[in-house]
C-alpha positions in Angstrom: 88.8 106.1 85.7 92.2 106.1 87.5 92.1 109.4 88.6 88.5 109.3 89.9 89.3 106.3 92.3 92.7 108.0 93.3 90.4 111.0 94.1 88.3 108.9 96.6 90.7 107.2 98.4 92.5 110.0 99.6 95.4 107.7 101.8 95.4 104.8 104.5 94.8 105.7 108.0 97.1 104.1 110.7 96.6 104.1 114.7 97.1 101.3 116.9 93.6 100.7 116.9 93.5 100.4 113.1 96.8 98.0 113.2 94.6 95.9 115.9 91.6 95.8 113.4 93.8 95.0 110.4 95.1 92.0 112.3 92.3 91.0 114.5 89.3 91.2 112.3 90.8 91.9 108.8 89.7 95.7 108.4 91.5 98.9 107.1 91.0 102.2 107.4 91.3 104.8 104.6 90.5 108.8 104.4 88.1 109.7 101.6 86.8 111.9 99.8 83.7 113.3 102.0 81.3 113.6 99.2 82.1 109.7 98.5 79.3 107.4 99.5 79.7 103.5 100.2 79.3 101.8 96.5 81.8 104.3 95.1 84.4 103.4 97.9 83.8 100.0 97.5 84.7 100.2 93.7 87.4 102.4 94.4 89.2 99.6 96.8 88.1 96.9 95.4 89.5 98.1 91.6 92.6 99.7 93.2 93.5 96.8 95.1 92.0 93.6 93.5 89.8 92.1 96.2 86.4 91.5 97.4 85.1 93.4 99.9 82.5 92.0 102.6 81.5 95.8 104.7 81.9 99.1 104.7 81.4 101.5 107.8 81.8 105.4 107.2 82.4 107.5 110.2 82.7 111.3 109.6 85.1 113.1 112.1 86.5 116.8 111.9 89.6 116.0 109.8 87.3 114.2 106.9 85.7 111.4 106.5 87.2 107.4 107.4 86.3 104.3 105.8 86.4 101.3 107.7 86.5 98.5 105.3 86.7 94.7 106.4 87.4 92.2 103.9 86.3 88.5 102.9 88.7 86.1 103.8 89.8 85.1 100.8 92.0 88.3 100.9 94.7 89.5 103.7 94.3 92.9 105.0 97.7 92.7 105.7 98.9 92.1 102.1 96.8 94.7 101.1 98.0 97.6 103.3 101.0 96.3 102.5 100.2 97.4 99.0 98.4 100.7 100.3 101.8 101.9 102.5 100.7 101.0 105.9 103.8 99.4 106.7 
């Protein structure tokens, strides 16, 4: 099981726009796997990083696919890229 997630969540993905989002409207942004749809994402984060997440959007763009993920507010997006090396 560890291996599958680490296989869909390929790594975090930082730009000034995506630091905004994170402190703004409590979203990150990961590259994954392009053959990964929404509810295998949302397991993925939400077993790798022990939160709850409220919404997924998927945008595909020539380097892969990005996962924009926003999370309830019971959970910081800060801690958790934190935890996922955005800082």
């Amino acid at each position: 099981m560890t291996s599958v997630r680490h296989r869909i969540i390929l790594h975090a993905y930082v730009t000034e726009k995506s630091m905004d989002e994170m402190e703004r409207q409590n979203k990150l942004e990961f590259v994954v796997d392009r053959r990964a749809n929404r509810a295998e994402i949302r397991r993925a984060v939400e077993s790798t990083y022990q939160c709850k997440v409220q919404k997924i959007t998927v945008k595909i763009v020539r380097s892969g696919k990005i996962a924009t993920v926003r999370f309830t507010k019971d959970f910081s997006a800060e801690d958790i890229g934190g935890r996922a090396g955005v800082f």
